[in-house]
N, C-alpha and C positions, 0 to 999 in steps of 0.2 A: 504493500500500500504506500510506504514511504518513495518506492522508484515512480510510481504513479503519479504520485501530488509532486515529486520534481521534475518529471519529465513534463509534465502540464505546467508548471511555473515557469521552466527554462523556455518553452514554446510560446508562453504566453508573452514574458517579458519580452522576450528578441523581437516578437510582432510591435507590440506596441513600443518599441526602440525605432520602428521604420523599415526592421528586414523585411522582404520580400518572404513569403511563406516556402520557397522548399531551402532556402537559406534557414531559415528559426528553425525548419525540420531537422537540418542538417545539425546546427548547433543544440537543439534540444536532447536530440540521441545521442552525441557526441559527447555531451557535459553528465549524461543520463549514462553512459556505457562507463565516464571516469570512476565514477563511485563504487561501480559493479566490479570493475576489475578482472582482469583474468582476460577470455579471449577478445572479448567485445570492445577492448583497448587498441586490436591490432591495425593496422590503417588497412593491410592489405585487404582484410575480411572486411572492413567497411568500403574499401573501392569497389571488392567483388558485388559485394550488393549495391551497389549505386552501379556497374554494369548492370547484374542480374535483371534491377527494376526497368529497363528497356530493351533486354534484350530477345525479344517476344518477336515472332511470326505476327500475333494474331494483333500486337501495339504497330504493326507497321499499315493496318489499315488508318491509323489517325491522321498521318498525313496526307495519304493519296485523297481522303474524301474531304481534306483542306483544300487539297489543291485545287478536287474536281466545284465545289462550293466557290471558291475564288475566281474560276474561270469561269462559271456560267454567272455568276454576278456582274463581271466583268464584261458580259461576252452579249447583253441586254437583255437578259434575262427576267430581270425583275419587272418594268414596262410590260413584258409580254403574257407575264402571269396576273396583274393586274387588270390589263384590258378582258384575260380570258373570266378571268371569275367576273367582271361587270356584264359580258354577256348574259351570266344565269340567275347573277341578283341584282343586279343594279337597278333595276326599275322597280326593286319592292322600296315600300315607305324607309324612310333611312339605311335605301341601297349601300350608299359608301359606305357603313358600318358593316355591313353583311360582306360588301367586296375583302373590306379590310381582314374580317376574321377567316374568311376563305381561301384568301392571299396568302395568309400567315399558315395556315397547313400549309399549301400545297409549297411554299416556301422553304418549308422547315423539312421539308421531304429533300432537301437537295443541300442544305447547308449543314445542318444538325447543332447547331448554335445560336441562344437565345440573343446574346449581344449583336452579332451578325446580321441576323436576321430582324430584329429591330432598328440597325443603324440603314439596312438598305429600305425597306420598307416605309419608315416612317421618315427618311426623308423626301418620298414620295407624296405618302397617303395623307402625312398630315397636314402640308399647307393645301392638298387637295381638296379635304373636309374642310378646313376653314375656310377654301375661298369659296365653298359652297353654302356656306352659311352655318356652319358646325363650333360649337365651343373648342375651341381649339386646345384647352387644358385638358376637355373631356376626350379628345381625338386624341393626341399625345397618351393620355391613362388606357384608352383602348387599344392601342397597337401593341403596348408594354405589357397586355394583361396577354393581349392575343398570341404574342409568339413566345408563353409557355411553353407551347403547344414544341416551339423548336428541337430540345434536344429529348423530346418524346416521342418525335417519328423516327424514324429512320430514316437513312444513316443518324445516328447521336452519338456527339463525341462522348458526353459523361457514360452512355451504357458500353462505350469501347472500353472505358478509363475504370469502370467496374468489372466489366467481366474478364478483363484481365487479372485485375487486383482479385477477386473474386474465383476464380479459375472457374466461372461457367461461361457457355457458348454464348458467345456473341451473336451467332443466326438467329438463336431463339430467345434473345434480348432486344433484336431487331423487330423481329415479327412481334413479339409480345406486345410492343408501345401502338403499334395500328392502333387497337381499339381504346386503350386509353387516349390517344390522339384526338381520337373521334369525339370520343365523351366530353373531351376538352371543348372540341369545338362547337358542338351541339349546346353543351350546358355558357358557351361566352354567349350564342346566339338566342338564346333564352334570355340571357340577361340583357341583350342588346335589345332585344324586342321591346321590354319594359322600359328600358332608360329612354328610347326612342319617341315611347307612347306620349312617356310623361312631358317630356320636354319639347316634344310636338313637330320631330323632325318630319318633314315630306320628302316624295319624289324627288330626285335632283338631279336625274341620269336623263337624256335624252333616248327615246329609241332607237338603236343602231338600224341601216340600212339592213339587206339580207346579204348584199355584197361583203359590207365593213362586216355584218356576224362571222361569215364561212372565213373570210380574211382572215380575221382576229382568232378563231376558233384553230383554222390549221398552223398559224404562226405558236400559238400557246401548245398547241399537242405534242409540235417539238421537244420543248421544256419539260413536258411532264411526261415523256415518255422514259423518263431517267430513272426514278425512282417505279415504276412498274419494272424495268428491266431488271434493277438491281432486287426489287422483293421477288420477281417470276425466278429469277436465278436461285436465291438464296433457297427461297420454297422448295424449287424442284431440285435441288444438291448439287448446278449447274458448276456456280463456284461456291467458294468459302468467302469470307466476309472483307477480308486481304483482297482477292482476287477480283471481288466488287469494287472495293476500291480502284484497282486498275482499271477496271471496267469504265466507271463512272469517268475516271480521267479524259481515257481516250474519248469517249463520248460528246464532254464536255468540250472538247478542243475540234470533233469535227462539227458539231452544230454551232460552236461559235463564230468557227474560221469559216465553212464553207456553208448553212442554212442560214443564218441569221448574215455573217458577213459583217460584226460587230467587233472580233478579238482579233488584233491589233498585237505585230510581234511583242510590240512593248509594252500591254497588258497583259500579254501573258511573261514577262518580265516581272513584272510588279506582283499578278500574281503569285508566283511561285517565288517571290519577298514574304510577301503577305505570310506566306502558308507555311514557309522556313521561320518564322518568327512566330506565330502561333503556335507551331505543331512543337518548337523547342522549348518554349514555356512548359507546357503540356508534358514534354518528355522526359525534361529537366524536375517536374515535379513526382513524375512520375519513379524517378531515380531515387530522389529523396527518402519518397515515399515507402520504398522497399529499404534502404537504410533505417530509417522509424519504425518499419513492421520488425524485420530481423531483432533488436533490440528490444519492443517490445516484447518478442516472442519468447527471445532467452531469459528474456524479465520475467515468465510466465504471467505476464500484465493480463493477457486474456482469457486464460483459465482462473485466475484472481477475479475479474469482475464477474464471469459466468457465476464463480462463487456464491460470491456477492448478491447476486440477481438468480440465484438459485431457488428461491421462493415463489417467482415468477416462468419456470421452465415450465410446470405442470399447467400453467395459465396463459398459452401461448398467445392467445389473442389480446390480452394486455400488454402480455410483452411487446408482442406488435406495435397497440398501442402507442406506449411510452416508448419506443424506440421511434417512432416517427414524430413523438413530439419533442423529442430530443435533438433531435436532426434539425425540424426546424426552426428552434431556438438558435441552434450552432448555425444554422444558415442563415441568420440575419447578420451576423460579423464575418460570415467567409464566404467563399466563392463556391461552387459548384466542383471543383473536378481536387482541389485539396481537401474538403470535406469526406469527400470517397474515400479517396487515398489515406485518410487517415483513422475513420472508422470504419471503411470494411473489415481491416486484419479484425479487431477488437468483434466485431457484429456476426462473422460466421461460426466461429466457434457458439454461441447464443442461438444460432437459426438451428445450426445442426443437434443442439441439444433438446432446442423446445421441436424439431420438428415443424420447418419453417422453410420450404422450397424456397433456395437463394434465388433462382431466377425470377420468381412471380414479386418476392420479395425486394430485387432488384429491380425490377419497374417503380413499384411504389416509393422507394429510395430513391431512384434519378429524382421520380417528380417531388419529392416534399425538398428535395434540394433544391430544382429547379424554381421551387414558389418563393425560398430566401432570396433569390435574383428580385423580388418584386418587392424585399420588404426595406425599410431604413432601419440601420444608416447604411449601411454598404450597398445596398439594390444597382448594382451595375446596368441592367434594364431600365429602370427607373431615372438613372442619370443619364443613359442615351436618348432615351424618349424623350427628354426635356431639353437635350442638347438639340436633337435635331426639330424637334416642335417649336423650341425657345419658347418654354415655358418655363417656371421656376417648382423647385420641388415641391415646397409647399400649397402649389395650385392644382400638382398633378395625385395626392396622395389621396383626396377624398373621392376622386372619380374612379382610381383604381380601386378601393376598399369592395364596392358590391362584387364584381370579378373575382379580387382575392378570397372573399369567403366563398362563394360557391365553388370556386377549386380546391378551397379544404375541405370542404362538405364533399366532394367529390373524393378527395384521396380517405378521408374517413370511411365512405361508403366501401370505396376499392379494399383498405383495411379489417374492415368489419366480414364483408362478402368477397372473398379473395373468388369466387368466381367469377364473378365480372369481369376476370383476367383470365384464369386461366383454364372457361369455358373457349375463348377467340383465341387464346394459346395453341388450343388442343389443334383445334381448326385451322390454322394461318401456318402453324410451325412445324401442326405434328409431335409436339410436345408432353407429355404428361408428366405431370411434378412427379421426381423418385422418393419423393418424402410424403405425407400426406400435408393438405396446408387446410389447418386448421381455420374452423369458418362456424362465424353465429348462427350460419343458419342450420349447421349440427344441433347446437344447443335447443333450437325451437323445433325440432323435430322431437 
């Protein structure tokens, strides 16, 4: 208990010193290994595992689907998904609301990044809604609520950054997020309807010609044929999730160079900047991260807390519970893809004991991470929404709030009825949890 509370001290302090989190990682197991003494002193064995933690087949999908993300953004992408979703909703009463949450799947289907996928979108959508007569605080809170949805479709970097950390499949961490995606989206368009009613938005879309429809319709099909290829592949065992990655790249580069006629050698330059410096963040923590497991591990930190929480093994549906309300506590002070990295080692020893399929488990974990993107003080979504809306955060906080609770209301549900997942699991992946996952609706039975 005592390597616990200093390992947490050392991590804490160096954070709020200004390190960069896989730097406080580094020096918290470091200062964490001096006390312990004996091997966990030796530099070699701490480089070995700072190689270890990258040195994956299945972490070298992280960058290819950076890259293939960077080049269809790059490549005019985002206009053409916009225009396609206004075909099918734009002329309902506060169309651009319904374009915007539609945008944002089918958006998220290609990036797999909430921050991403907010900086492109919203600086589209949102002076679009304002100059249609839209609160432009409440338009900025809606696009930030909407590209939740991001690293819940697939491709998503954080369920790559898990199911590594995690050592379950990636395919069926892929397929699994579809239907929660969906629910996402379904339940932001529910809330849109009411916000829409109340504040009296109208039509705002003109009727497209039938020419401009087919136009707009076969331009957009291009776009969204990427993310069918990569779920038709994964599905039918075509490739593996690496191998999609490549897939998406090449893809990405002949619709951008040669359909669209958009990527520009020196976009795809910057690109593959872009994707070199994100994917090293990412890999860099990722490194880290397996130094902080390793040490934890020799600490026996996480048979200590299983301990601990050993009251709660026979009650796995609370443990649930409280492991997801733990997360998103720690998610309003951290990022998405360090939070993984640092409570999975500690979290699957506790699944495997109460009986708690990592993978369906792991859905529900991206998302309750995903929703600290939306909270303060850190909400990195939340401060790109307002960079690129120019709005101030205090304007944007109370528009987001309705959105934010029905997406907890939603991952409670997902909690509570772990069917909800891993009924479209069985279906989409072929999947069936090797553990049973416990479910309230056992209990009412």
């Amino acid at each position: 208990m005592v390597l616990i509370i200093l390992f947490l001290v050392y991590l804490c302090v160096s954070m709020l010193l200004g390190l960069p989190i896989a730097f406080s990682l580094l020096f918290g197991s470091s200062a964490t290994a001096l006390h312990m003494g004996g091997t966990a002193t030796n530099p070699q064995i701490v480089a070995a595992q700072l190689l270890r933690g990258v040195d994956s087949v299945t972490m070298m999908a992280l960058p290819f689907f950076v890259v293939a993300g960077e080049l269809m953004n790059r490549g005019g992408l985002t206009k053409r998904i916009i225009d396609f979703c206004n075909i099918f909703v734009g002329r309902l009463r506060g169309g651009l609301g319904y374009v915007t949450i539609l945008a944002c799947l089918m958006f998220a289907s290609l990036v797999g990044s909430a921050v991403a996928s907010t900086a492109a979108l919203g600086a589209i959508l949102i002076p679009m809604m304002a100059n249609s007569g839209y609160n432009r605080a409440k338009s900025a809170g809606l696009v930030a609520a909407g590209n939740m949805v991001a690293p819940i479709m697939p491709p998503s970097v954080p369920m790559i950054v898990y199911g590594v950390a995690a050592g379950v499949s990636i395919k069926s961490l892929f397929l699994g997020g579809i239907a929660p995606a969906i629910y996402l989206t379904l339940i932001m368009s529910v809330c849109w309807f009411f916000i829409s009613r109340k504040d009296g938005v109208k039509t705002d879309t003109p009727k497209p010609t039938l020419k401009e429809t087919l136009k707009t319709f076969i331009s957009g099909l291009w776009a969204l044929l990427l993310p069918v290829i990569i779920i038709v592949g994964l599905r039918g065992g075509v490739f593996t999730a690496t191998e999609a990655g490549v897939v998406a790249v090449v893809y990405a580069l002949i619709v951008g160079i040669f359909v669209y006629r958009e990527l520009k050698p020196k976009d795809i330059f910057k690109a593959l900047i872009g994707a070199a410096k994100t994917s090293s963040v990412v890999m860099f923590l990722a490194a880290a991260a397996q130094v902080a497991a390793y040490i934890m591990t020799i600490a026996r930190m996480p048979q200590m807390i299983t301990a601990a929480l050993s009251g709660l093994i026979d009650r796995p549906i609370l443990l649930n519970v409280m492991l997801m309300a733990v997360v998103l506590l720690v998610g309003t002070a951290m990022d998405v893809v360090p939070t993984i990295l640092i409570l999975t080692p500690i979290f699957i020893p506790l699944l495997n004991a109460a009986g708690i399929d990592p993978v369906y488990f792991g859905i529900n974990f991206v998302l309750v991470n995903v929703l600290g993107l939306l909270t303060p003080p850190v909400g990195p979504v939340l401060n790109v929404a307002c960079a690129t809306g120019k709005v101030k955060m205090e304007e944007i906080l109370l528009p987001t709030l309705p959105y934010f609770i029905a997406q907890c209301v939603l991952l409670l549900v997902m909690t509570l009825i772990p069917e909800v997942i891993t009924v479209p699991l069985k279906w989409f992946a072929g999947y069936t949890p090797r553990v049973p996952v416990p479910s309230i609706l056992g209990l009412l039975r």
